[in-house]
C-alpha positions as CSV (number, residue, x, y, z in Angstrom):
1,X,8.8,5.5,-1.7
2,X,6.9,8.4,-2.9
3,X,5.6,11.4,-1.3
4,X,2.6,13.5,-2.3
5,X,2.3,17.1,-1.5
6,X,-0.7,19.3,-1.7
7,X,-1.8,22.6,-0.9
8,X,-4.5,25.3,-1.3
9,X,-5.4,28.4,0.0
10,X,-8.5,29.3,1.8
11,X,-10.1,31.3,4.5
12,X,-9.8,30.9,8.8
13,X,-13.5,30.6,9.2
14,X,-13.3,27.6,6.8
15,X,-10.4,25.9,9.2
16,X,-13.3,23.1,11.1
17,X,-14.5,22.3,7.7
18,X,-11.3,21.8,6.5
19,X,-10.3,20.1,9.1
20,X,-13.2,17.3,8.6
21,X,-11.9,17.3,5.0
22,X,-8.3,15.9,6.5
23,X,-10.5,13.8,8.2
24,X,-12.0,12.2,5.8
25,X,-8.9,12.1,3.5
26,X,-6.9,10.0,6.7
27,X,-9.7,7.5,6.5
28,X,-9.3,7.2,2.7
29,X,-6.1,6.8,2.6
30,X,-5.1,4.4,5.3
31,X,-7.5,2.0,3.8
32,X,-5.6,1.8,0.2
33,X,-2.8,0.2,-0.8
34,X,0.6,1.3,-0.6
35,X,-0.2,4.0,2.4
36,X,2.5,4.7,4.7
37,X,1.4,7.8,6.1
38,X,0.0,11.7,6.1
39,X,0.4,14.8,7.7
40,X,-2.0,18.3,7.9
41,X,-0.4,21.4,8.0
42,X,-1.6,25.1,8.1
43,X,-0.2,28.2,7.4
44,X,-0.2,30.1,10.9
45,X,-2.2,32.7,9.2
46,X,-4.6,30.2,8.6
47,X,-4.5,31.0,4.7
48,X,-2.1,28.2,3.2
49,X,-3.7,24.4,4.0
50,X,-1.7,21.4,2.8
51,X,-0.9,17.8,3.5
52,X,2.0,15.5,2.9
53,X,1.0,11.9,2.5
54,X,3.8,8.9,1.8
55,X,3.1,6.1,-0.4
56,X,5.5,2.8,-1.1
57,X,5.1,3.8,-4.9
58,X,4.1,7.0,-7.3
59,X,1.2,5.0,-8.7
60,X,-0.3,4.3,-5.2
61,X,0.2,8.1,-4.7
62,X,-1.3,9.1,-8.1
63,X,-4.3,7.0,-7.7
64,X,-4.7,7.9,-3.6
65,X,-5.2,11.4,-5.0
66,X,-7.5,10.5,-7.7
67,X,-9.9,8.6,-5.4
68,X,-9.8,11.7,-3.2
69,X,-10.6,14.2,-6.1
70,X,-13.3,12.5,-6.9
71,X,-14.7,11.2,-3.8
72,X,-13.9,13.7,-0.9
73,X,-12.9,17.0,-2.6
74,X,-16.4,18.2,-4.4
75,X,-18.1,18.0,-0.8
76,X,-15.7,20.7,0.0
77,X,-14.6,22.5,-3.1
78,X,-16.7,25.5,-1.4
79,X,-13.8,25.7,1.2
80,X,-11.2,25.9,-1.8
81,X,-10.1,29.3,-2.6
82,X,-7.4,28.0,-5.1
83,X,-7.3,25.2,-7.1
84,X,-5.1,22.2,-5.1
85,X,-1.4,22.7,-6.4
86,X,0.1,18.9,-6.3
87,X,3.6,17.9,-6.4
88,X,4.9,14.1,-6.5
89,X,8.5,13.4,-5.1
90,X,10.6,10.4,-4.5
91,X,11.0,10.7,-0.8
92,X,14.1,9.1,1.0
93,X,14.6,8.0,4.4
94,X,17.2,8.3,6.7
95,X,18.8,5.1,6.4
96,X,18.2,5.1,2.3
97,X,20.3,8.2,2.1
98,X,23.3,6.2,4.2
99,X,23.3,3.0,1.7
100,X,23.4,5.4,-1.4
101,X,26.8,5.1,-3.3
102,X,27.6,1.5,-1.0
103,X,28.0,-1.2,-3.2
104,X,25.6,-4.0,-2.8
């Protein structure tokens, strides 16, 4: 399982259109393969915006956030203070973390 993490900085006032933005990025992503799930988040100063999205495998996560470079983000690159900073992760669950070092 891979995890994709994103953030960029903007403005308050920008925080409905921003939230359509996550909008539209939840009904991209729940419709492509390997999806599992994403969250929103902003800063409580309303300055830092980011999301957290979990797919089964880094190429599913790399190509999610193509698609939504190219077909969500320009519509609201005017909201974008910053250029998106992305990080990929493997992300671990729970009950992988209690099988790790178990033989098979």
């Amino acid at each position: 399982m891979y995890a994709r993490h994103l953030t960029f900085r903007s403005t308050p006032d920008n925080r409905p259109e921003i939230e359509a933005f996550a909008r539209e990025v939840y009904e991209l992503f729940q419709n492509l393969d390997g999806f599992i799930s994403v969250t929103f988040g902003v800063s409580e100063d309303e300055i830092e915006y980011g999301s957290f999205s979990l797919w089964e495998t880094k190429a599913a996560a790399e190509s999610a956030g193509k698609r939504a470079g190219e077909e969500i983000a320009p519509k609201h690159q005017k909201v974008m203070m910053t250029e998106a900073k992305v990080k990929y992760f493997e992300a671990m669950s729970p009950a992988m973390l209690s099988q790790t070092g178990q033989d098979g």
